[in-house]
N, C-alpha and C positions, 0 to 999 in steps of 0.2 A: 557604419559597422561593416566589415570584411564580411561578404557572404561565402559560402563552399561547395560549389560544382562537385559533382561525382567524379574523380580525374577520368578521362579519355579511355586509359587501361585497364582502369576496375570496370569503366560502363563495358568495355569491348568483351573483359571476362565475365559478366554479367550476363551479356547477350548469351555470348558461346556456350552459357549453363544454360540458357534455354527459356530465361526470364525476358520478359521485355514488356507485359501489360502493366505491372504495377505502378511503375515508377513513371512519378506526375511531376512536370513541371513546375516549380514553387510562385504562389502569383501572388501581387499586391492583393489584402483586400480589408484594407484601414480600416473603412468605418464599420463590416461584418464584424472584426473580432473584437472592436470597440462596442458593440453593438452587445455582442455576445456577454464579453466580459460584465457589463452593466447590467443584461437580464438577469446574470447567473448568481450575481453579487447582492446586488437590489435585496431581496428579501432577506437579507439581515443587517442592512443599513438600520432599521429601527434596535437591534438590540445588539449590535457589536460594531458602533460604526471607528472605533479606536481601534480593535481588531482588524475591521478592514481597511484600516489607512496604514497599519502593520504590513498586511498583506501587500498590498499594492505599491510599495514600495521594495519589498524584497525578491518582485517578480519583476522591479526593474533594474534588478543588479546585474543580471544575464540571461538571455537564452534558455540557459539550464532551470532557470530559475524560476521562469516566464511559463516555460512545459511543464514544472510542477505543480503548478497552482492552474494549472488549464487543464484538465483530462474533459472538460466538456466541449470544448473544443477539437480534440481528437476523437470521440464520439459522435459528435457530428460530421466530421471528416471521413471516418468510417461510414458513414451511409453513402457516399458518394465513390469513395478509392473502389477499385477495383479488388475483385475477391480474389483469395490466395488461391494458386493453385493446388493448393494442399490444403485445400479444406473440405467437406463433405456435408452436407445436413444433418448428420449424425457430431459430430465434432464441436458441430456451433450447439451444440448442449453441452459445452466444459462449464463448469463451476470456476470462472476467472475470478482473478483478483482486484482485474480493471484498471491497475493503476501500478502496475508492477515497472517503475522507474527504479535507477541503479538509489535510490535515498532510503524504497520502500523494502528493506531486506532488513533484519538483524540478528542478533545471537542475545536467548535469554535462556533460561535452566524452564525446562519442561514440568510437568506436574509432577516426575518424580527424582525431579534435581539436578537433571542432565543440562547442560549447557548446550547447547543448539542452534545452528545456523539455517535462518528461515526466511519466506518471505513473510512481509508482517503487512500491519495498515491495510485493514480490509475491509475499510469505509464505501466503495464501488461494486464489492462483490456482488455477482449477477453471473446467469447463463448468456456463454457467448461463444465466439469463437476461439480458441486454442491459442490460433495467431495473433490477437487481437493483444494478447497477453506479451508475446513475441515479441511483435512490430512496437510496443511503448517501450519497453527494457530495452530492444537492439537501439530504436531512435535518442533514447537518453544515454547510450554508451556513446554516443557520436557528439551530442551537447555536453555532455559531463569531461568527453575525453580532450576536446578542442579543448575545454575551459581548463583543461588540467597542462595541457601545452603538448598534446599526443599527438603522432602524424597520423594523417588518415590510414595511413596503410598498417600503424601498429593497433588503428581500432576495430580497420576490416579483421585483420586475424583475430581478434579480441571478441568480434560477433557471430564467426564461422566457428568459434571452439563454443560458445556458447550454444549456438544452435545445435551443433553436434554433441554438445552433454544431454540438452535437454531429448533429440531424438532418439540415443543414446540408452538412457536412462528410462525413459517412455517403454522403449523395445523391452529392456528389460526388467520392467512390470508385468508384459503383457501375458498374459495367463500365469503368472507366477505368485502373486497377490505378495512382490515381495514390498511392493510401496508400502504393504503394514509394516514393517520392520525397522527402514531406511530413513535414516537420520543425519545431517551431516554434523559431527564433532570433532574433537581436538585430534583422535586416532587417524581419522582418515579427510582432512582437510590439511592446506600451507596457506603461510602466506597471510595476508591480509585479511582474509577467511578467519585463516588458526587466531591471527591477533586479535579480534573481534571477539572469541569464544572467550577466549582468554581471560580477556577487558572484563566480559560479563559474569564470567564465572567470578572472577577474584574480589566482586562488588560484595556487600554487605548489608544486611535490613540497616544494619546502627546508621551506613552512610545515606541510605534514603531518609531516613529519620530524621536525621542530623540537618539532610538540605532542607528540607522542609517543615521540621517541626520543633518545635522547643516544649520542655516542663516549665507550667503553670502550677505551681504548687504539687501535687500529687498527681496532674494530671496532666496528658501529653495535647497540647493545642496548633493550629497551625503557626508556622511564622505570616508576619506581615510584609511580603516583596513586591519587589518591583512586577514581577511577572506571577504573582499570586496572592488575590486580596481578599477581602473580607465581603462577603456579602449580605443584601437586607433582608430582615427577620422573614418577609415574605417568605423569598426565595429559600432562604433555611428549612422554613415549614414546609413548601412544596417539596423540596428532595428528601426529607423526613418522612414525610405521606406518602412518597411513591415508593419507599425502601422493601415494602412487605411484595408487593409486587415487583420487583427486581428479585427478591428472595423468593418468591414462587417462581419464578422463571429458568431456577435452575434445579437441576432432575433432584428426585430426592435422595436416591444412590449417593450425589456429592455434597447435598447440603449439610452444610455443619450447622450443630446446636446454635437457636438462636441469637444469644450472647454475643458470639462473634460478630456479627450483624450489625451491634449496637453504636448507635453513631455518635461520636463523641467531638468531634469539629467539621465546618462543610467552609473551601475557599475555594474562589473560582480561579483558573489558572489560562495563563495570556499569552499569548506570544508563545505557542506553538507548531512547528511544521511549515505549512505554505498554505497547500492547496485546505485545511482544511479552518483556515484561519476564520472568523466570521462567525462561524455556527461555535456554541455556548459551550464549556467543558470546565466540568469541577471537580475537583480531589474530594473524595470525603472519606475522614479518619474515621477507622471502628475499632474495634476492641479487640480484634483478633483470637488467636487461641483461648489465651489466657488474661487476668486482671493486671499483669505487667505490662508498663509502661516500653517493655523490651521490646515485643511482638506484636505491637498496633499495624496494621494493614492501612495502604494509601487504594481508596477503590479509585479510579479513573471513569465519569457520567460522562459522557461525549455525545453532543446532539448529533443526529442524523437526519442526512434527507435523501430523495429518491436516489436511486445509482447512475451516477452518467452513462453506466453501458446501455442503462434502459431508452437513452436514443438512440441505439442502432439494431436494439434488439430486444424493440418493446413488447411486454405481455410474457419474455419468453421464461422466465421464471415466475410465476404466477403467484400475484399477495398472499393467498391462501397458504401459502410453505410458508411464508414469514407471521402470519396471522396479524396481515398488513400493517407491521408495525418494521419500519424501517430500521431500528435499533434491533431487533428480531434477527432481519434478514442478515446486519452485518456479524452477530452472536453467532448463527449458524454457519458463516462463510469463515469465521475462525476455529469453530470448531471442525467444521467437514474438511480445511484444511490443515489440518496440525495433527499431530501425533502427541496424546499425551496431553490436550489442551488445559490451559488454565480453570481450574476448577470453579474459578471466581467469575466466570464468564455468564455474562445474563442480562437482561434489558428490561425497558420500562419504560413508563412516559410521564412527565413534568409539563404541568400549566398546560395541555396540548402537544407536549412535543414530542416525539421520540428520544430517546434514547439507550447507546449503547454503553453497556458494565464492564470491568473486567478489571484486575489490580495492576497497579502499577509498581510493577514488577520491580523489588530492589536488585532482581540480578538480571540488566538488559543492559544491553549496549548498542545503539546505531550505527549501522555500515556506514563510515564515512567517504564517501565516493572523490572526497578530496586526498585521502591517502594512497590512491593510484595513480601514482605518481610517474610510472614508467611503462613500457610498452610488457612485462615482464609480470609487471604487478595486477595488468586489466589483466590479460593474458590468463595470468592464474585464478584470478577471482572470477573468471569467466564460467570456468568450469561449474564451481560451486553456484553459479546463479543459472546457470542452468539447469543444472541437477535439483537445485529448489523448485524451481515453477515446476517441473518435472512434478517432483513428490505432492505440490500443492494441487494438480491439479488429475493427480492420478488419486490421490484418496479422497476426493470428493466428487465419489460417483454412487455406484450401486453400495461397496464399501460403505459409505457413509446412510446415504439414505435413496434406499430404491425409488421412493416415492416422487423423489423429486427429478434423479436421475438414473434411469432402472437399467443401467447396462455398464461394462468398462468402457471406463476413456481412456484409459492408456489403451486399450486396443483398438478402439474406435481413430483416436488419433496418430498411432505408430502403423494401421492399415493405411490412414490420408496420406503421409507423407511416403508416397512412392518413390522419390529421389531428396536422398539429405543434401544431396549435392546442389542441388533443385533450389529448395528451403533454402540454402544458405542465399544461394544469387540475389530470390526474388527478398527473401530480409535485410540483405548488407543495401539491394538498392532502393529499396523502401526504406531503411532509417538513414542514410544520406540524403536523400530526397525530400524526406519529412522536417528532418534535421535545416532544411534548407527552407522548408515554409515555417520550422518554428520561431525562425531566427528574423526574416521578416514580418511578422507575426511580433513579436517582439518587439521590435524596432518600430512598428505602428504604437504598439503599446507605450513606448515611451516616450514617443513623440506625443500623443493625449498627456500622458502623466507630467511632463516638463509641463505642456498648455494649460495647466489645470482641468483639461475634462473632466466633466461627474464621469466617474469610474463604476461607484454602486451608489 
């Protein structure tokens, strides 16, 4: 597999901005990320080992593919990579997303109907650093963009506009508290952005309904698919018993009358995402508003475990904010990011496990990073994903909850970055760079996966 050097002329304007500590050589290191992959997997070989033979074959379809199912990997890496120039001790208390790749973005309608372009998947949330947030999104526009057939040079501009939305964007939070307000939608987004709002707006409860559930006499039950099946009475009765606690877990301001709540089918559902394949996740139908079969709700139970940011920046948000319940931690990481959040949002825990709640949304749609197709298309959707981490990580500070993070971050971090011009160098050569050890990194990986290696 073709590897991809930083060309000559972007490393030479790299220098000339003033960058040159970040950017690390890309080195063999087969049996570490073999090594890796197997600690991180392992413990869910006993109860999703179909899932993880899903997984581990769709992170050896590419590169891109490989960085999405590894963010513990890059966590790791970050204890070693050198620190941004633009970072501060104050900054590395952002409320990251940790896993902010060009897959984990989309547009669904907010809690009061609005269609909206966000970052989403906020299974890693943790305190970190700003950049850390950065450096994942810049290094997957450079695997996503190769694999869509982009020259380097349409990616570099493609993660200098990026950068400059989100610093941008940052500035203009700071003492303004306008990050309560700002939302990207159909008015002020193009592009591959705008088609994404679109998508989700134009969806329907009847069509989630439809893909997944059928009438059983009077009464609405799941279908039997390929990628969503039926489960043993046990496990019915566990997600049944733990339902009253996921309903205390959300404030009572939002809690709707019981009824709603009431659980009328539970199927576990497969073959979801990449990175979060392995760990357990099941649909389960309630009642919704009303006794119509119209308005039944799909909840979304998703197991959780620690945050991979917590290897490079362990303790730095403390169990006691999540009330060490890791389904907790990621409830409030969607809430403290989003405007408007899903009302449905709350957690629990099953047989010992954690997890996290929330509905599955009939009006979402996934940013598909294979529709950026042209230098024109990253180019514009650059902006908008920058302007997201932006908002994601300027409202989840004092805004949100003092206690956890008691000061602005958008000022905290538009004071760090003393040169945008700076930020762009040392990011465009940091995700070519990185982009260069994910890629052999990968190619370890499937050289194991062709061999048969235990993987997990």
């Amino acid at each position: 597999m073709a590897r991809f050097p930083v060309p000559a002329l972007l490393l030479a304007g790299m220098l000339a901005g003033g960058f040159a500590t970040a950017a690390s050589a890309a080195t063999a290191r087969d049996s570490w990320v073999i090594q890796q992959v197997y600690a991180y997997n392992h413990p869910y070989a006993a109860t999703a080992a179909n899932e993880l033979d899903a997984k581990m074959a769709k992170m050896a379809l590419s590169p891109y593919a490989f960085y999405r199912g590894t963010a513990h990997l890059f966590y790791e890496d970050m204890l070693t990579r050198p620190a941004s120039a633009y970072a501060t001790a104050q900054s590395g208390y952002t409320w990251i997303g940790g896993d902010a790749h060009l897959g984990n973005f989309d547009a669904s309608r907010n809690a009061d109907g609005t269609a909206v372009f966000k970052a989403a998947d906020h299974d890693e949330g943790y305190l970190g650093q700003y950049v850390w947030d950065l450096r994942r999104l810049a290094a997957s526009m450079v695997l996503a963009g190769r694999e869509n057939g982009l020259s380097d040079s349409a990616i570099t501009t493609a993660i200098n506009t990026m950068i400059g939305a989100y610093a941008s964007k940052m500035s203009e939070f700071k003492g303004s508290s306008a990050e309560l307000s700002f939302e990207l939608v159909k008015g002020n987004t193009t592009g591959v952005v705008d088609d994404t709002i679109a998508d989700a707006d134009g969806k329907s409860r009847s069509g989630l309904l439809s893909k997944y559930t059928m009438l059983s006499g009077s009464r609405r039950v799941f279908q039997n698919l390929s990628n969503l099946v039926s489960v043993s009475a046990q496990t019915y009765s566990d997600i049944g018993g733990a339902a009253g606690a996921y309903i205390n877990s959300i404030a009572s301001s939002k809690r709707y009358a019981a009824n709603f709540y009431a659980v009328k089918d539970i199927h576990q559902k497969l073959d979801s995402g990449v990175g979060s394949l392995g760990k357990l996740r099941y649909y389960v139908l309630v009642e919704g508003p009303s006794t119509s079969t119209s308005d039944d709700v799909i909840l979304e139970w998703k197991q959780e475990a620690a945050s991979t940011v917590a290897t490079a920046a362990n303790g730095r948000l403390p169990a006691s904010a999540y009330d060490d319940n890791e389904g907790n931690r990621v409830a409030r990481t969607a809430k403290a990011q989003l405007i408007k959040a899903d009302v449905l949002i709350g957690y629990t825990t099953v047989a010992g496990r954690p997890y996290y709640v929330h509905e599955k949304s009939p009006y979402q749609e996934d940013f598909d990073p294979a529709l950026l197709t042209s230098a024109d298309k990253l180019n514009t959707a650059a902006t908008y994903l920058g302007q997201a981490l932006a908002s994601a990580h300027a409202l989840a500070d004092q805004d949100y909850d003092s206690s956890v993070v008691s000061y602005s971050i958008d000022k905290q971090v538009t004071d760090a970055i003393t040169s945008v011009s700076g930020l762009k160098a040392e990011l465009v050569a940091f995700a070519f760079d990185y982009a260069a050890q994910a890629d052999l990194d990968w190619q370890a990986f499937v050289d194991a996966y062709d061999a048969g290696t235990p993987l997990y």
